[in-house]
C-alpha positions as CSV (number, residue, x, y, z in Angstrom):
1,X,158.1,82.1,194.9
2,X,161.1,84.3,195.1
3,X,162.6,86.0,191.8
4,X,166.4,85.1,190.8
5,X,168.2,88.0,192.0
6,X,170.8,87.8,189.5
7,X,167.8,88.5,187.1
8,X,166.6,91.7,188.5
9,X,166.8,94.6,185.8
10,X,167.0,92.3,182.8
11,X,164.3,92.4,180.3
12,X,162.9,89.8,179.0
13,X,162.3,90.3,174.8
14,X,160.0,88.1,173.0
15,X,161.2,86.9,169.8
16,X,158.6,87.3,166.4
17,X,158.7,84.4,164.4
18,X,158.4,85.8,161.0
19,X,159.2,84.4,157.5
20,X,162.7,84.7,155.8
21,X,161.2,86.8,153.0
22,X,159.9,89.5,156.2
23,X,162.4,89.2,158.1
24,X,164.6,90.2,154.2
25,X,162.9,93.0,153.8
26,X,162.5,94.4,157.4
27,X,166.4,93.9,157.7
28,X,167.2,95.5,154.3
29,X,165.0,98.6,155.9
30,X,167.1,98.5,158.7
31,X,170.6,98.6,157.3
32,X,169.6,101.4,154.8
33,X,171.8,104.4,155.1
34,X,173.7,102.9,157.8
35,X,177.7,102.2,157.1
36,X,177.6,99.2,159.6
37,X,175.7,97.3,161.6
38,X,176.5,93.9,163.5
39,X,173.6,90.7,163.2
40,X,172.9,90.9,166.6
41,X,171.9,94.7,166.8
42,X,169.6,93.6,164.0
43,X,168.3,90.8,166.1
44,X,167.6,92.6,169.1
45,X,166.2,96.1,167.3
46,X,164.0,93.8,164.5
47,X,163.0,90.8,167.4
48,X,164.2,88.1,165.2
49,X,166.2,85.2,165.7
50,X,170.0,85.8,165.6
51,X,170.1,82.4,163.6
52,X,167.5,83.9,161.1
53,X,169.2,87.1,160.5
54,X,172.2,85.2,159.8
55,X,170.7,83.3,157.1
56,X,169.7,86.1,155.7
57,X,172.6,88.6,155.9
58,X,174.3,85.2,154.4
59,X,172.1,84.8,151.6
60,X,172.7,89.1,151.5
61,X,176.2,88.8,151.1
62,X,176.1,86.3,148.4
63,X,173.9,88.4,146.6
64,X,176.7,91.5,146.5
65,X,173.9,93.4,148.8
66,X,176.0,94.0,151.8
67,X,179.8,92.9,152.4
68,X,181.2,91.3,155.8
69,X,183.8,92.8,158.0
């Protein structure tokens, strides 16, 4: 079996699948002291589903703990 050249030099990341209330907390301890981040820097530094860190920078933002650009 040959491998995909256009593939070569991309890595591969495995994805944790973690509850909302962890993936809360590990993402609140991610943006802390920073001025801004965007969801998919926290998806690829935390491994967590982009969809799941939406949900909860969503639920975030509703609760007046961060603002959207």
């Amino acid at each position: 079996m040959h491998q995909n050249d256009d593939a070569e030099g991309l890595n591969v990341v495995e994805l944790r699948d973690i509850p909302e209330e962890q993936a809360k907390k590990e993402i609140l301890e991610y943006i802390k002291g920073k001025d801004r981040v965007f969801s998919d820097e926290v998806a690829d530094a935390l491994r967590i589903d982009m969809s799941l860190v939406d949900t909860v920078l969503t639920k975030l933002w509703k609760e007046g703990v961060v603002t959207p650009d």
